[in-house]
C-alpha positions in Angstrom: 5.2 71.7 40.3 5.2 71.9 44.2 2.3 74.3 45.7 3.8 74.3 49.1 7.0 75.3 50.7 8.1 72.9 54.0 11.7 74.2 55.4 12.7 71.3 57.3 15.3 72.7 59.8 17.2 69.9 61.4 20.9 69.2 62.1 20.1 64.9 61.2 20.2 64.0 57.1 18.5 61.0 58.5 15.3 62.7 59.5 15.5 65.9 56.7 15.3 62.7 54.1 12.3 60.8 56.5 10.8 63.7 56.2 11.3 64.3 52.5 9.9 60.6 51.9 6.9 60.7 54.0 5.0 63.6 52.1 3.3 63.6 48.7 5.9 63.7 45.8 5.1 66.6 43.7 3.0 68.4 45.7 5.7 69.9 48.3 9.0 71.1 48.0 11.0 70.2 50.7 14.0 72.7 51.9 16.4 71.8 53.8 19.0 73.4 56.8 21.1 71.2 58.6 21.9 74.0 61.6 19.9 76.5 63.1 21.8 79.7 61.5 21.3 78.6 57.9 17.7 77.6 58.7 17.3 81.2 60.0 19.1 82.7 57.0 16.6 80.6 54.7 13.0 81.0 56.4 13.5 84.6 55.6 14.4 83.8 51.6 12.6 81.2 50.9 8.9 82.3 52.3 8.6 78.8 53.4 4.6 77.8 54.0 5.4 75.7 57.1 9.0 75.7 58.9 9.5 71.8 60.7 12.4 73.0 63.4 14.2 71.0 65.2 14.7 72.1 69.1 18.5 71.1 69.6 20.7 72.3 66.8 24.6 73.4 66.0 25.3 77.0 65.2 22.0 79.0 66.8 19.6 76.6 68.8 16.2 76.1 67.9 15.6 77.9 70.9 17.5 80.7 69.5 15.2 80.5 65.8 12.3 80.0 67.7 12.1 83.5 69.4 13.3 85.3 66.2 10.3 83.8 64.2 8.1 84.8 67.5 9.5 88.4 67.3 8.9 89.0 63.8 5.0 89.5 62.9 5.6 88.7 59.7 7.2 85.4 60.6 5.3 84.0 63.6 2.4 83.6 61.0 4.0 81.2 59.5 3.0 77.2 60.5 5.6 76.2 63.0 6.3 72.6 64.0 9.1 71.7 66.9 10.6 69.1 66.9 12.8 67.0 69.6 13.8 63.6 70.6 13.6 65.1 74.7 10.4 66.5 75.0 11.4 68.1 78.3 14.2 70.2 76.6 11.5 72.3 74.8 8.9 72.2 78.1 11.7 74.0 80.0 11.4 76.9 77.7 8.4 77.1 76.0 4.9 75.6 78.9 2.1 73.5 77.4 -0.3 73.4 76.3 2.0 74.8 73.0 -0.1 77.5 72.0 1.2 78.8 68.4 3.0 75.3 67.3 2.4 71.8 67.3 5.1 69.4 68.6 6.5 66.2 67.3 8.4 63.7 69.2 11.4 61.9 67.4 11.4 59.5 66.1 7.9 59.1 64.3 6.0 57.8 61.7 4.0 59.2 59.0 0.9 59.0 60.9 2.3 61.6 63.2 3.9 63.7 60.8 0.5 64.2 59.1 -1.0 64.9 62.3 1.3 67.5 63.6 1.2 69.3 59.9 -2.6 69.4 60.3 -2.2 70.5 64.2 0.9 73.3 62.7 -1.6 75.0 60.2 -5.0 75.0 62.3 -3.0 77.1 64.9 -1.3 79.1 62.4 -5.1 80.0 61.1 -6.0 80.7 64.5 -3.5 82.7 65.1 -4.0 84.8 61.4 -7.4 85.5 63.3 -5.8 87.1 66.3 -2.9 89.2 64.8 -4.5 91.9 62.9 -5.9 93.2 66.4 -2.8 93.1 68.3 -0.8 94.0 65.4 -2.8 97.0 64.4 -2.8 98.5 67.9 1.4 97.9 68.6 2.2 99.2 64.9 0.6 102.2 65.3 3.0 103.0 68.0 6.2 102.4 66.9 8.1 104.1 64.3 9.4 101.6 61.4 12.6 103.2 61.6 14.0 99.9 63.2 12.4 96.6 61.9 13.7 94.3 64.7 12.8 97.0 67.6 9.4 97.0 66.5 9.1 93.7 65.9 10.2 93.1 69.8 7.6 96.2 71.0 4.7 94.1 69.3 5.8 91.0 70.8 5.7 92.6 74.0 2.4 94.7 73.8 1.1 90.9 72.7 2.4 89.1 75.4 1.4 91.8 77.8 -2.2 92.1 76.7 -2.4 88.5 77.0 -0.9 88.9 80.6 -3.4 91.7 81.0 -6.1 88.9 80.1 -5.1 86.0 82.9 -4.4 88.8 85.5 -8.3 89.6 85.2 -9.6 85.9 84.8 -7.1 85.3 88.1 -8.9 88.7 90.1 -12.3 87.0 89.1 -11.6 83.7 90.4 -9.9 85.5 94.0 -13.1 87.1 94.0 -15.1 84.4 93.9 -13.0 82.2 96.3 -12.9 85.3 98.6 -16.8 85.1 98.5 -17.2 81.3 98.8 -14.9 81.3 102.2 -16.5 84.2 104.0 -19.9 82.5 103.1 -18.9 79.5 104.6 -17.4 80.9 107.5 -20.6 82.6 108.4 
């Protein structure tokens, strides 16, 4: 019987069934979406233990997926693992170093596949670590009248305490440059 759960959404049968034949038989159940607006439909039923998304998909991009597992707290705990064949599509939207997912460029080999797994769930555990702060101080806010609004409020209290975070690591460093040019200017 399969332990884990790998939804593997991706609009090529070609590399659904790679993927299907590189990992252990019997260990993990593969599920598969061939579109981004069935793969959406099925994170949410299935409870999948890793989601393998594919960045350029029919129906609702995985652009499009991407930000409604990141709005979701429930969801962007989940390991997440882009994929694409034009790496630069996914660096227009989304800036490395990929913080919350790992990224695997099509084609590839088993090798990599393990390696961007392993890369998935060590950032999904780091992560884990992170959320109950942010999510504890953005939930107490909102009413739960509205899942999807309060999903998007903590997303935005996250992203703004991390903004909060780099705007005071940038005012230190000005500070210290500041200091460094009026002592060499004396």
């Amino acid at each position: 019987m399969a332990t884990q759960k790998i939804l593997v959404i991706d609009d090529s049968r070609v590399i659904r069934n790679m993927v299907k034949d590189m990992l252990p038989a019997g260990n993990v159940e593969v599920v598969e979406a061939k579109n981004g607006e069935e793969g959406a439909k099925l994170i949410r039923s299935v409870h999948p233990n890793l989601i393998m998304l594919d960045f350029l998909l029919p129906k609702k991009s995985g652009w499009q997926v991407y930000q409604e597992i990141q709005a979701d707290p429930r969801l962007s705990l989940i390991p997440l693992m882009l994929m694409s064949g034009r790496k630069e599509e996914v660096t227009e939207k989304i800036s490395e170093p990929f913080e919350y997912f790992s990224f695997l460029e099509k084609p590839f080999e088993k090798k990599q596949l393990v390696g961007a797994l392993k890369e998935a769930m060590q950032k999904a555990q780091v992560r884990k670590k992170q959320a109950p702060k942010v999510a504890a101080a953005a939930v107490a806010d909102v009413p739960v009248a509205d899942g999807n609004l309060a999903a998007e409020v903590q997303a935005m209290k996250q992203k703004m305490a991390q903004m909060q975070t780099e705007i005071l690591g940038l005012k230190k460093q000005l500070s210290q440059l500041v200091a460094f040019i009026k002592q060499k200017m004396r």
